[in-house]
N, C-alpha and C positions, 0 to 999 in steps of 0.2 A: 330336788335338793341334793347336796353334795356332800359326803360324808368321810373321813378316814377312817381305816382302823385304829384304836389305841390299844387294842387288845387280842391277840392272837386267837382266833375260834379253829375248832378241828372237828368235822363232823363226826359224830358217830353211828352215824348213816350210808358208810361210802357207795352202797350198790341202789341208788334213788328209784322211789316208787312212782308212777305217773297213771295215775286215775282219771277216766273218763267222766264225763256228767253223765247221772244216771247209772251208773256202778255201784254195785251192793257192796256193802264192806261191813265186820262184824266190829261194834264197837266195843272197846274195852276200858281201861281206868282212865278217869281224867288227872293230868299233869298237876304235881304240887307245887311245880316250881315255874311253869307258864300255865296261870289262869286260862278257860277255854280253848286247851289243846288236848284230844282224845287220842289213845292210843287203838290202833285201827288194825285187822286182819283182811287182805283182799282176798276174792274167792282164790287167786293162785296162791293165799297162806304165805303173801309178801307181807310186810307188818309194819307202820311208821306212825309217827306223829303227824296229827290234821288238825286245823281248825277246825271247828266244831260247825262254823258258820258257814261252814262248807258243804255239812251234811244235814238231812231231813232223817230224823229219828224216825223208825218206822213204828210207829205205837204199839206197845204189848210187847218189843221185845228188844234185844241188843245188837240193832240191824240197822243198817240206816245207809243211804241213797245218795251219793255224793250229787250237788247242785250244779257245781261246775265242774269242769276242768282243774287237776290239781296235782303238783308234785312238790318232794318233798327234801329238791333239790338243796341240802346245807352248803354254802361257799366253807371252803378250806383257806382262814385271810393269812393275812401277815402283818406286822404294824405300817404303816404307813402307804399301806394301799387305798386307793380311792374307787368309791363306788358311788352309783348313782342311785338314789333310792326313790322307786314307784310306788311304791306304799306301804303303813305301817300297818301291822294286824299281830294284837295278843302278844307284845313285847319283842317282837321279831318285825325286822324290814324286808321287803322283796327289794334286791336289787340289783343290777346289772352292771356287769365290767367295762371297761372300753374294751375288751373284746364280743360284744355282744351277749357275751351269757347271762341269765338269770337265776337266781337266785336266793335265798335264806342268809341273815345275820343277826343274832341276835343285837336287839339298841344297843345295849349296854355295852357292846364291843366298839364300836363303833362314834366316834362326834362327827357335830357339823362343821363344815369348813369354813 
């Protein structure tokens, strides 16, 4: 699917975290404003927003195991840029430039073409 932006996003994430599957990470408050997004500390004490469905809680404590592969790449748009979108998860799209990159937008920035 084919999307523009209608609405300018600016990360506030610029230095992106990129997590291994199988990576401990210390869970912290979940998001009020994107349902099932944790806020997460990595053992080098880098800190971002994850999906949740990303991670295996480790029972009894505030630790948890990332499943995949995962980063927490935000696209910086502009109005009227087009991106290609691979898939929607917890109100945010992944998806990719014609220059090949990857990446985070929130829906709500964003229509279909």
């Amino acid at each position: 699917m084919e999307v523009v932006v209608t609405e300018r996003h600016v990360s506030e994430y610029p230095n992106p975290l990129y997590l291994k599957r199988g990576d401990k990470v210390a869970l912290g408050v979940m998001d009020d404003e994107f349902p099932n997004w944790v806020f997460i500390t990595s053992d080098a004490g880098e800190q971002a927003w994850a999906p949740i469905q990303y991670i295996e809680n480790v029972e009894g404590s505030a630790t948890g195991i990332m499943l995949q592969d995962y980063d927490n790449l935000e696209f910086n748009t502009v109005i009227g840029e087009k991106l290609s979108v691979l898939f929607e998860l917890n109100s945010w799209y992944r998806v990719s430039r014609s220059t090949d990159e990857i990446g985070w937008v929130p829906v709500h920035t964003v229509k279909r073409t």
